[in-house]
PyMOL Python script that loads the backbone (N, CA, C, O; Angstrom):
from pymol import cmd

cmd.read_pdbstr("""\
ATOM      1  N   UNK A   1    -163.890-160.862 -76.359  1.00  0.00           N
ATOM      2  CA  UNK A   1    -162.853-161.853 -76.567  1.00  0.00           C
ATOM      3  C   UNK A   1    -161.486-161.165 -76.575  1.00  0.00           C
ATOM      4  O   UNK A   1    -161.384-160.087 -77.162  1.00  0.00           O
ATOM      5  N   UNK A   2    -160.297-161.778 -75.890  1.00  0.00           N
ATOM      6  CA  UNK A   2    -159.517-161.616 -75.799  1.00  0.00           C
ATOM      7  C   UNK A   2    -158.166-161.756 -77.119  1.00  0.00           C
ATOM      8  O   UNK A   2    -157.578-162.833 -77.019  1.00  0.00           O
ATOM      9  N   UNK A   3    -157.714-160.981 -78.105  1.00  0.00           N
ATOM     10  CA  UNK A   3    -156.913-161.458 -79.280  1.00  0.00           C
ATOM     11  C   UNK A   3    -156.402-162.682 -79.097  1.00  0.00           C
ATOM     12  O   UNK A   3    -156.766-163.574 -79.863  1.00  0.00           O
ATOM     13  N   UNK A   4    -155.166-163.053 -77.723  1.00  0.00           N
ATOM     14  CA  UNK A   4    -154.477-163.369 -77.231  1.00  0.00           C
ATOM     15  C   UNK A   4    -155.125-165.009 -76.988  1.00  0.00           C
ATOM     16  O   UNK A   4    -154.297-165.905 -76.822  1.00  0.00           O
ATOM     17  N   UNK A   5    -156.203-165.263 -76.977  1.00  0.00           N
ATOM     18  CA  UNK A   5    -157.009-166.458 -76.419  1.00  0.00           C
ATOM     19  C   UNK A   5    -157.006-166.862 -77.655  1.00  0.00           C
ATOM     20  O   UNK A   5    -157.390-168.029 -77.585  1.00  0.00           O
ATOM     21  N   UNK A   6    -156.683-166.449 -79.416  1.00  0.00           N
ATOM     22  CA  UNK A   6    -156.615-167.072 -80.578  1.00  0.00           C
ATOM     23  C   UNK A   6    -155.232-167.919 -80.116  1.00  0.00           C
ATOM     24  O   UNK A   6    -155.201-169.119 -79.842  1.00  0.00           O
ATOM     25  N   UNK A   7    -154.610-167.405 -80.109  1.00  0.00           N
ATOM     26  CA  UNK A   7    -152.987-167.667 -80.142  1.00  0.00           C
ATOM     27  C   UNK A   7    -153.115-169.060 -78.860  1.00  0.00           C
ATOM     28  O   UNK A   7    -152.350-169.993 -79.104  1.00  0.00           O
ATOM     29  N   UNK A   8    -153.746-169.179 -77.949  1.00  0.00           N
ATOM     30  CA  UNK A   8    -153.629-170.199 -76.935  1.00  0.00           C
ATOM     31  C   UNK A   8    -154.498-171.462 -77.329  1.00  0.00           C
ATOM     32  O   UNK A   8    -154.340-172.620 -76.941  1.00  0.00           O
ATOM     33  N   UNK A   9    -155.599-170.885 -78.324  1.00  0.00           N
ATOM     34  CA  UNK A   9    -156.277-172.297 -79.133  1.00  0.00           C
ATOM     35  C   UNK A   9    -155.070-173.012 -79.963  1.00  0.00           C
ATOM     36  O   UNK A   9    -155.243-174.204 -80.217  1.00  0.00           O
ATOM     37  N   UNK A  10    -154.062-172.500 -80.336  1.00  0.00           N
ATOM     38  CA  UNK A  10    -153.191-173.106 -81.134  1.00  0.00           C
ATOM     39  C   UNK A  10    -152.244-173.176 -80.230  1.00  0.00           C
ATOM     40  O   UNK A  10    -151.400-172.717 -81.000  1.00  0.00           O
ATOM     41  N   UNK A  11    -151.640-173.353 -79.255  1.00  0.00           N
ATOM     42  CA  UNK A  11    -150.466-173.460 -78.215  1.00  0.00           C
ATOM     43  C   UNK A  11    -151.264-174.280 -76.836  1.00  0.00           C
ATOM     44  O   UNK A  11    -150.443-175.032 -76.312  1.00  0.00           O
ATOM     45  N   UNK A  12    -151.856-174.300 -76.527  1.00  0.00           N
ATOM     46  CA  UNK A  12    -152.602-175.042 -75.476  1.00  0.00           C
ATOM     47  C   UNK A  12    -153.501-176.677 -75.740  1.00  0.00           C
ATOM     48  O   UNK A  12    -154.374-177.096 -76.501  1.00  0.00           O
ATOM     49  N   UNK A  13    -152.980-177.012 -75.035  1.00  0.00           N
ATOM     50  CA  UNK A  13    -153.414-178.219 -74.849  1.00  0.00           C
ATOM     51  C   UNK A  13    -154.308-178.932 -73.755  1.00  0.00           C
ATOM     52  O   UNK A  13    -154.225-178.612 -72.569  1.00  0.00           O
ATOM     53  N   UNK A  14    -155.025-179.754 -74.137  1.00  0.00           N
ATOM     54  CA  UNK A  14    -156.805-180.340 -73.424  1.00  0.00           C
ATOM     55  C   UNK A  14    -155.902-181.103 -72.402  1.00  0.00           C
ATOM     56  O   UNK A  14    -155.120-181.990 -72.744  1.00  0.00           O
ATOM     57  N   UNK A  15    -156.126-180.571 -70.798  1.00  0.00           N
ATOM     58  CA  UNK A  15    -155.608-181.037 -69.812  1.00  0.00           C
ATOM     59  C   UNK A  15    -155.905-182.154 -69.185  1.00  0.00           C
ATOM     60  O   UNK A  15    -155.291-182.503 -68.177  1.00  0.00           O
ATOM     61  N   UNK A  16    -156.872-182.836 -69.704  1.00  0.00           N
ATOM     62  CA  UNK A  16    -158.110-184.130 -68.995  1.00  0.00           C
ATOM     63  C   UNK A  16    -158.593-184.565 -70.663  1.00  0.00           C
ATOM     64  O   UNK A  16    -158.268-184.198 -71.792  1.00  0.00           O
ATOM     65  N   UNK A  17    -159.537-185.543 -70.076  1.00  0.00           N
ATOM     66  CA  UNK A  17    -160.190-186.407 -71.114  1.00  0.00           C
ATOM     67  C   UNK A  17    -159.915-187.159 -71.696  1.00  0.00           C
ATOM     68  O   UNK A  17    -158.769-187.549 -71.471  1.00  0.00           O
ATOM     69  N   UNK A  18    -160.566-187.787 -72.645  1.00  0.00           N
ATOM     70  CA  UNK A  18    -159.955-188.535 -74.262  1.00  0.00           C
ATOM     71  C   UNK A  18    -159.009-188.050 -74.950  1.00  0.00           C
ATOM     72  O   UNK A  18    -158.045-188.661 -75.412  1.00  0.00           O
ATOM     73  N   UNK A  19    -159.313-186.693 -75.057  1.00  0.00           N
ATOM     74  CA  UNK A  19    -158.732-185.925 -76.233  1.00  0.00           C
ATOM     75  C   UNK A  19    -157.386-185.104 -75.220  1.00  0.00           C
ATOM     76  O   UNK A  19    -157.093-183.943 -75.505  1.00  0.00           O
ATOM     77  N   UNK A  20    -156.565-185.910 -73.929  1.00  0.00           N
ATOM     78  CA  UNK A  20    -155.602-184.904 -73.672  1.00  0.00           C
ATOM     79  C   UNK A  20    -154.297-185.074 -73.997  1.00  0.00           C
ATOM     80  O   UNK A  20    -153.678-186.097 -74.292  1.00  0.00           O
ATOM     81  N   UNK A  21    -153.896-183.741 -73.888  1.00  0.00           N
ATOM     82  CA  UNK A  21    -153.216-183.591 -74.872  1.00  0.00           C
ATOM     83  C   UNK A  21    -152.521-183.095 -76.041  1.00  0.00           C
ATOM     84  O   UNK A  21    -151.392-182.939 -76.505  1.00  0.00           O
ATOM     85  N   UNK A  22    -154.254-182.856 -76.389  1.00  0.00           N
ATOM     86  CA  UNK A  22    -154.355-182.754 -78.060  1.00  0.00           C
ATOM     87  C   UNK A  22    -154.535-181.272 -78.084  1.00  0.00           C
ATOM     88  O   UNK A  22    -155.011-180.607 -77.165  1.00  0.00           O
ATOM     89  N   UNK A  23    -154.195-180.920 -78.990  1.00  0.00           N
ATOM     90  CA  UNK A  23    -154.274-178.830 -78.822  1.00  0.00           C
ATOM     91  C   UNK A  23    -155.764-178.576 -79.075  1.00  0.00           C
ATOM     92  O   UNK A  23    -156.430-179.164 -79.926  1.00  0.00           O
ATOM     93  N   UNK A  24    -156.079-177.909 -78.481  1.00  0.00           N
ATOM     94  CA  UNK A  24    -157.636-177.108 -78.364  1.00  0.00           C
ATOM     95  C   UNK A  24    -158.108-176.636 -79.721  1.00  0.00           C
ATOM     96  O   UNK A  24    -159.306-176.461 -79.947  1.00  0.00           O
ATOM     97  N   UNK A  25    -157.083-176.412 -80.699  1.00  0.00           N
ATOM     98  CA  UNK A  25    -157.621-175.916 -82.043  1.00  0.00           C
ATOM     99  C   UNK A  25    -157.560-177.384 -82.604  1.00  0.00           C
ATOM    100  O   UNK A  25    -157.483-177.234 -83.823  1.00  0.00           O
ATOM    101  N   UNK A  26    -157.555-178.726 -82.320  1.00  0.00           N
ATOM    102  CA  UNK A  26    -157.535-179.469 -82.869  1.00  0.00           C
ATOM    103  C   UNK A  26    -158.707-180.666 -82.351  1.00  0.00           C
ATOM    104  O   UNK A  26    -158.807-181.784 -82.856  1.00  0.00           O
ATOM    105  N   UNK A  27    -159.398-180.228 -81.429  1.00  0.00           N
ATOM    106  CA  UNK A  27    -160.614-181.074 -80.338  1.00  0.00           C
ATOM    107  C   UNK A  27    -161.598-181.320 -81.847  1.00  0.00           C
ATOM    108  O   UNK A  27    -161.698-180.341 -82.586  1.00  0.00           O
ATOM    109  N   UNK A  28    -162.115-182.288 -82.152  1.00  0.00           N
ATOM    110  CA  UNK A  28    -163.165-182.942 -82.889  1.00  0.00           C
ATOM    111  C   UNK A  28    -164.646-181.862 -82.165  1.00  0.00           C
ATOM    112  O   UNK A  28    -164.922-181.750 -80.971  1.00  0.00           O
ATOM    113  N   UNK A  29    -165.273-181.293 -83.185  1.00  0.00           N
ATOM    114  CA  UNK A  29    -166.189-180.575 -82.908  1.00  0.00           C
ATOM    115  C   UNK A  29    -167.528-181.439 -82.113  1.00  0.00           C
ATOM    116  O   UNK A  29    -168.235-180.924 -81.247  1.00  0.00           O
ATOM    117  N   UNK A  30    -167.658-182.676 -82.566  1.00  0.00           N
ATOM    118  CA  UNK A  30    -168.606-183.455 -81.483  1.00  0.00           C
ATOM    119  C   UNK A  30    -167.742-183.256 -80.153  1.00  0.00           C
ATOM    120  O   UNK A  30    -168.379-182.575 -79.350  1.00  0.00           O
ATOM    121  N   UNK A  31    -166.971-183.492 -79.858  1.00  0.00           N
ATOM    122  CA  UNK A  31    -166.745-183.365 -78.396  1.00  0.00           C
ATOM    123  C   UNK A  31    -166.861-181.748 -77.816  1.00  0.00           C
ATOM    124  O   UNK A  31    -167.225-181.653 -76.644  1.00  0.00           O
ATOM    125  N   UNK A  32    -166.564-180.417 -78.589  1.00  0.00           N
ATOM    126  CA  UNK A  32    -167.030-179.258 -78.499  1.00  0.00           C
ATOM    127  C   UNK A  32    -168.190-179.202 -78.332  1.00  0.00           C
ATOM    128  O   UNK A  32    -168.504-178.374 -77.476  1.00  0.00           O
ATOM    129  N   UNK A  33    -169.104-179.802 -78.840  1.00  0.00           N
ATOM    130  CA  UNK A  33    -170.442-179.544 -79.045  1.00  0.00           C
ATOM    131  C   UNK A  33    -171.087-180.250 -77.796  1.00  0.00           C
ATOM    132  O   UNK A  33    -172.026-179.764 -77.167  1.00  0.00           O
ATOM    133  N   UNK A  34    -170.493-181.429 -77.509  1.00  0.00           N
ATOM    134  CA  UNK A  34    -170.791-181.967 -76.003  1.00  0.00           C
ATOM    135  C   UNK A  34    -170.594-181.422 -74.808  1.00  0.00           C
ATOM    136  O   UNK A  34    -171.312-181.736 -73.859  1.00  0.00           O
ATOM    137  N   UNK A  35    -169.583-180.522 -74.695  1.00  0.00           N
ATOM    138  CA  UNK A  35    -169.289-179.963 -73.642  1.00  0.00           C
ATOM    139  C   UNK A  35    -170.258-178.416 -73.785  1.00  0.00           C
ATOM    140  O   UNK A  35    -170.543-177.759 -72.784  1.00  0.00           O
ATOM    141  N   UNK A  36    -170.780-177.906 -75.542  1.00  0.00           N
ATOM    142  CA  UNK A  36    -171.838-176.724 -75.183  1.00  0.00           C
ATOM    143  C   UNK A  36    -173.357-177.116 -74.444  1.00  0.00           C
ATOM    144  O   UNK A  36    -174.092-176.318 -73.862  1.00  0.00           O
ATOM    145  N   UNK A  37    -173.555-178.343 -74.616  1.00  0.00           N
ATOM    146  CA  UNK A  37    -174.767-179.150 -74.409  1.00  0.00           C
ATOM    147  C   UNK A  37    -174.590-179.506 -72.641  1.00  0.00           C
ATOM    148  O   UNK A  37    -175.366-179.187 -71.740  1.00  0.00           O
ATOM    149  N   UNK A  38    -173.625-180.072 -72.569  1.00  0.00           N
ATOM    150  CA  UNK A  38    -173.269-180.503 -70.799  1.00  0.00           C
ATOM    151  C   UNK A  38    -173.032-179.511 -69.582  1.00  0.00           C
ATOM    152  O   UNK A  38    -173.217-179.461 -68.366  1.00  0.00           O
ATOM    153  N   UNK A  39    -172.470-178.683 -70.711  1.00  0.00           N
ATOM    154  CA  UNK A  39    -171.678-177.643 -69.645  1.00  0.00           C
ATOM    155  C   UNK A  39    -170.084-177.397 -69.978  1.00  0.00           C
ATOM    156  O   UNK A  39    -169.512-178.378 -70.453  1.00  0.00           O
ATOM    157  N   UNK A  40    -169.195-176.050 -69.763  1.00  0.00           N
ATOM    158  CA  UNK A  40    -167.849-176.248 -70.291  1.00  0.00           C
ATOM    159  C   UNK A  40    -167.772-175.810 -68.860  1.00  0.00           C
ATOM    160  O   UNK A  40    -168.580-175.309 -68.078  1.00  0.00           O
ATOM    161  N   UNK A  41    -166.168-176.278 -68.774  1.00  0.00           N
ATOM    162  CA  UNK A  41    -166.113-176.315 -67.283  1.00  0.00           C
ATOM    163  C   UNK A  41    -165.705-174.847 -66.655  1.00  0.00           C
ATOM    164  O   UNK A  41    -165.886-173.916 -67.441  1.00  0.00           O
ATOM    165  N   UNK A  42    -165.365-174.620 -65.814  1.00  0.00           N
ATOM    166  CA  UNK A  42    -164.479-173.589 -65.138  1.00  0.00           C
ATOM    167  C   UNK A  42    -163.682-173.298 -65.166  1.00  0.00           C
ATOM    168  O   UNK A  42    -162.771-174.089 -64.920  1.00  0.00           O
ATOM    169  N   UNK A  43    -163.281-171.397 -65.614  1.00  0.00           N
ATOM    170  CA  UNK A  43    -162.408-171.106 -65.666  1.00  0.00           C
ATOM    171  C   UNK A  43    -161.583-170.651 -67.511  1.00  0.00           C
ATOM    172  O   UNK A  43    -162.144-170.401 -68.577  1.00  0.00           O
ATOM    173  N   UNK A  44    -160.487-170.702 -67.243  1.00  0.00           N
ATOM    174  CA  UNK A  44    -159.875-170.654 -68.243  1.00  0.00           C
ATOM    175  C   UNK A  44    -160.052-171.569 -69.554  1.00  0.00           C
ATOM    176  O   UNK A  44    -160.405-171.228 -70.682  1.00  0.00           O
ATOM    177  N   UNK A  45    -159.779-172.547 -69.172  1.00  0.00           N
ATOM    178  CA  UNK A  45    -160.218-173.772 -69.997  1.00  0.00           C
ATOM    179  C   UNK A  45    -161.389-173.744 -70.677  1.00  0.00           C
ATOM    180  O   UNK A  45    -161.566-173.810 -71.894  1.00  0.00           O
ATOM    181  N   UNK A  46    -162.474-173.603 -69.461  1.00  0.00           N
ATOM    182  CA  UNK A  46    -163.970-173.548 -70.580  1.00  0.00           C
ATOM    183  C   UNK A  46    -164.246-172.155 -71.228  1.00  0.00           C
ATOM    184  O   UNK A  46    -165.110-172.063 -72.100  1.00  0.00           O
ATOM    185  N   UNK A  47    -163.716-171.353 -70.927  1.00  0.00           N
ATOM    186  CA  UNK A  47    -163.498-169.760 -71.742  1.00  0.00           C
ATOM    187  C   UNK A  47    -163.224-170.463 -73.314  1.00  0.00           C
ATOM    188  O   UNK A  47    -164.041-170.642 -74.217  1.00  0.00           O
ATOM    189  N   UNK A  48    -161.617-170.811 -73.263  1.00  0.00           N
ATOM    190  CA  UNK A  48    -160.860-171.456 -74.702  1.00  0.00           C
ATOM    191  C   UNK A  48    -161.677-172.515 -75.125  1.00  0.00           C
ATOM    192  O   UNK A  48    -161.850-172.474 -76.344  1.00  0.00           O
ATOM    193  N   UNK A  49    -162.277-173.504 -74.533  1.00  0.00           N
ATOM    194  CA  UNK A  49    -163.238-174.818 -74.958  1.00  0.00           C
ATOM    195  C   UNK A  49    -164.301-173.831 -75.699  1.00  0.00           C
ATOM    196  O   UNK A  49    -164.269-173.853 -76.930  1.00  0.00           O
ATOM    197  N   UNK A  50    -165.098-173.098 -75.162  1.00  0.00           N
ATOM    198  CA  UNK A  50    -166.362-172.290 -75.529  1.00  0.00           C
ATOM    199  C   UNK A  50    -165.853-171.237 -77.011  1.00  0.00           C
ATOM    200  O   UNK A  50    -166.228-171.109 -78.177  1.00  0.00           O
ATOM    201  N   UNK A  51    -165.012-170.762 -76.296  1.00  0.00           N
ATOM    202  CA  UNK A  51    -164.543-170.219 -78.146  1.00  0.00           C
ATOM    203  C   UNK A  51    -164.134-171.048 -79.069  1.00  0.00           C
ATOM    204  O   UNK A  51    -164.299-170.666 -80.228  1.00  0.00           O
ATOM    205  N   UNK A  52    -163.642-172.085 -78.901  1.00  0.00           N
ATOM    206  CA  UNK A  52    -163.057-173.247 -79.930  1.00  0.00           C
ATOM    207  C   UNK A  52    -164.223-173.655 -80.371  1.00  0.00           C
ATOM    208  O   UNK A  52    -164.315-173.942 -81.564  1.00  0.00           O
ATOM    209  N   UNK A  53    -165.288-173.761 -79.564  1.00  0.00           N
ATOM    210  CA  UNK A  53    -166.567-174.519 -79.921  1.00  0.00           C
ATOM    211  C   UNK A  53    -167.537-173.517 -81.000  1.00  0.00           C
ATOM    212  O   UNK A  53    -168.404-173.877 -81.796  1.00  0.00           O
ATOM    213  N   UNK A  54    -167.031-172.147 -80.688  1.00  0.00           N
ATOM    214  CA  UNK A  54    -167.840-171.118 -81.416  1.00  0.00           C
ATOM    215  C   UNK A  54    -167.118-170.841 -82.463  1.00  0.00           C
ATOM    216  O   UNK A  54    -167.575-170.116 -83.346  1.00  0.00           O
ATOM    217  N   UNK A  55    -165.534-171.515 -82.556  1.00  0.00           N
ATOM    218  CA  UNK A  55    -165.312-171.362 -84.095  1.00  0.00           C
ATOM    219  C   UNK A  55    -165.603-172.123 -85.126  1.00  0.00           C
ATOM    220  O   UNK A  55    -165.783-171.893 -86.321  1.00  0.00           O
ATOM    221  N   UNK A  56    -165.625-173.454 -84.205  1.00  0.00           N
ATOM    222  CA  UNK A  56    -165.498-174.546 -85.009  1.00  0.00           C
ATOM    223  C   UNK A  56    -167.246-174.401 -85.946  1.00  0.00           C
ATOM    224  O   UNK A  56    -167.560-174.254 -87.127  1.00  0.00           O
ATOM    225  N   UNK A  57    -167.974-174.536 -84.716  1.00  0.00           N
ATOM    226  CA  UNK A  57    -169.244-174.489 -85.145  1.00  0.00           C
ATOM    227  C   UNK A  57    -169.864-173.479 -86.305  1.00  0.00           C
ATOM    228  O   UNK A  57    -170.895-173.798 -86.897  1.00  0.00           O
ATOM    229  N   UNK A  58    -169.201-172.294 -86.580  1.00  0.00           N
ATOM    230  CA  UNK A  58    -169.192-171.331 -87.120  1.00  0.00           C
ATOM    231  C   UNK A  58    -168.395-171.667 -88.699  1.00  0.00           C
ATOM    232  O   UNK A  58    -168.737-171.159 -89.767  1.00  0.00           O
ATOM    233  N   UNK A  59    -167.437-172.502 -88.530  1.00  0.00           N
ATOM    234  CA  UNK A  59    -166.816-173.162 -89.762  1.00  0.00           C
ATOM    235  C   UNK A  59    -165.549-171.978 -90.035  1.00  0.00           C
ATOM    236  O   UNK A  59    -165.209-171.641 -91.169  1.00  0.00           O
ATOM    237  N   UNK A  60    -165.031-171.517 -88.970  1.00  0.00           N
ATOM    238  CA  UNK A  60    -163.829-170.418 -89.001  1.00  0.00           C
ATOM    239  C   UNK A  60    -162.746-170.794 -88.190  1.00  0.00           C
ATOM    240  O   UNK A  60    -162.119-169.941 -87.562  1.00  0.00           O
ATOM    241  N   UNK A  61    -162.373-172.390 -88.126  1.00  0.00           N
ATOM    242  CA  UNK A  61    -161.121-172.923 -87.893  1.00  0.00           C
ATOM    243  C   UNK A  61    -160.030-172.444 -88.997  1.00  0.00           C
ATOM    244  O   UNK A  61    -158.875-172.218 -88.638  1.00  0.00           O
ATOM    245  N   UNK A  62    -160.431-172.294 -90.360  1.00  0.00           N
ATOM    246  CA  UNK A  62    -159.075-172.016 -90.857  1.00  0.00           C
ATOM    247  C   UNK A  62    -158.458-170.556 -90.781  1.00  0.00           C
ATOM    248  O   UNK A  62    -157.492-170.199 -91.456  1.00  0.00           O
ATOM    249  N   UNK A  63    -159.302-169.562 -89.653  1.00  0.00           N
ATOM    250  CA  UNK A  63    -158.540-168.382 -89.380  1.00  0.00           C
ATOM    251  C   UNK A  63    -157.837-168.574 -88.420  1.00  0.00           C
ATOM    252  O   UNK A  63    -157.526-167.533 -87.842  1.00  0.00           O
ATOM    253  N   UNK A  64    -157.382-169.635 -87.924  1.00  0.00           N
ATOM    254  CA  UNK A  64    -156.184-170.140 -86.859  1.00  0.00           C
ATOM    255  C   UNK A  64    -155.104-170.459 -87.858  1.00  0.00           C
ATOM    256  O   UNK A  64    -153.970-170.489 -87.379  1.00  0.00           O
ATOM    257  N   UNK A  65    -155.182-170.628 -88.756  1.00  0.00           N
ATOM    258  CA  UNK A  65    -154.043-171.297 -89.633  1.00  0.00           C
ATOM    259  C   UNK A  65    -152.528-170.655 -89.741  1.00  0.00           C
ATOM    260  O   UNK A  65    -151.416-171.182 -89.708  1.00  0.00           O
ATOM    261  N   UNK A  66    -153.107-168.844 -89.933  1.00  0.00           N
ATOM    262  CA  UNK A  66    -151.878-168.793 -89.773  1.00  0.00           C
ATOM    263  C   UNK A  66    -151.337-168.471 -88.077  1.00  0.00           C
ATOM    264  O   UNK A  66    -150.147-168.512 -87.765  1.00  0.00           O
ATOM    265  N   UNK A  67    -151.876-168.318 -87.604  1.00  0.00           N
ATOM    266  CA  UNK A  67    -151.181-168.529 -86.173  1.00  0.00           C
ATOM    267  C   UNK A  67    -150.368-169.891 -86.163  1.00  0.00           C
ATOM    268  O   UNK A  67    -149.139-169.929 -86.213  1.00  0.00           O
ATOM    269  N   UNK A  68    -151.224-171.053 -86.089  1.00  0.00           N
ATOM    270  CA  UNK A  68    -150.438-171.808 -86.690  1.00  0.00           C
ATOM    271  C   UNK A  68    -149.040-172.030 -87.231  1.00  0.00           C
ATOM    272  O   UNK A  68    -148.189-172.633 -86.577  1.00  0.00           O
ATOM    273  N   UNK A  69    -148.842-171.580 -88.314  1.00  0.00           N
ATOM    274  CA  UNK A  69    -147.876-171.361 -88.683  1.00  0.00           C
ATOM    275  C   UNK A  69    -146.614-170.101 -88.126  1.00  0.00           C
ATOM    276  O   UNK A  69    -145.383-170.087 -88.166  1.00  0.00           O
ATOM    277  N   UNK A  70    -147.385-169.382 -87.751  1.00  0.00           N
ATOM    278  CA  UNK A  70    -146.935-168.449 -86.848  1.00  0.00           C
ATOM    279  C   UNK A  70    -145.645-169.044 -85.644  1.00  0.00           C
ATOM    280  O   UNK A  70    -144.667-168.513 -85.117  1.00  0.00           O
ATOM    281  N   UNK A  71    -146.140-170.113 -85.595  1.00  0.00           N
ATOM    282  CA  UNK A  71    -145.981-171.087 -84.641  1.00  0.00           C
ATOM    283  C   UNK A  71    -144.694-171.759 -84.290  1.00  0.00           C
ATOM    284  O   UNK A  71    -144.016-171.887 -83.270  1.00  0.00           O
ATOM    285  N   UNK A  72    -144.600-172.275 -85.989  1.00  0.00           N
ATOM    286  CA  UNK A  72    -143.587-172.915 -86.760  1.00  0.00           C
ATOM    287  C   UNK A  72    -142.083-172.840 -86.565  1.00  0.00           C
ATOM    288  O   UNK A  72    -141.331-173.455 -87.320  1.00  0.00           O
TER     289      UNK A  72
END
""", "prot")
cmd.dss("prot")
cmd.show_as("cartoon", "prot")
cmd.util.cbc("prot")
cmd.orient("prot")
């Protein structure tokens, strides 16, 4: 994993879908979990989707926080 791919879960935003838009550290873990089950797509995107999905699932969203704020 790339450090740098933390920092883009909190600055990047879901380019398609329901959820676009919405920043990648902020995707509802059912829809993460749908896309580990379906398939994440290609590329860059499903790289950041697939780690978002492995934090969330893991219950280590609040080590984005301070990036986050970092942010600010």
């Amino acid at each position: 994993m790339n450090p740098e791919d933390l920092l883009l879960l909190v600055t990047r935003t879901m380019p398609f879908g329901k959820y676009k838009d919405r920043l990648l550290a902020d995707l509802p873990g059912h829809y993460l979990n749908w896309f580990a089950r379906e398939g994440f797509p290609k590329g860059e995107i499903g790289r950041l989707l697939a780690l978002m999905q492995e934090i969330d699932h893991n219950g280590l969203k609040p080590l984005l926080d301070p990036l986050r704020q970092g942010r600010r």
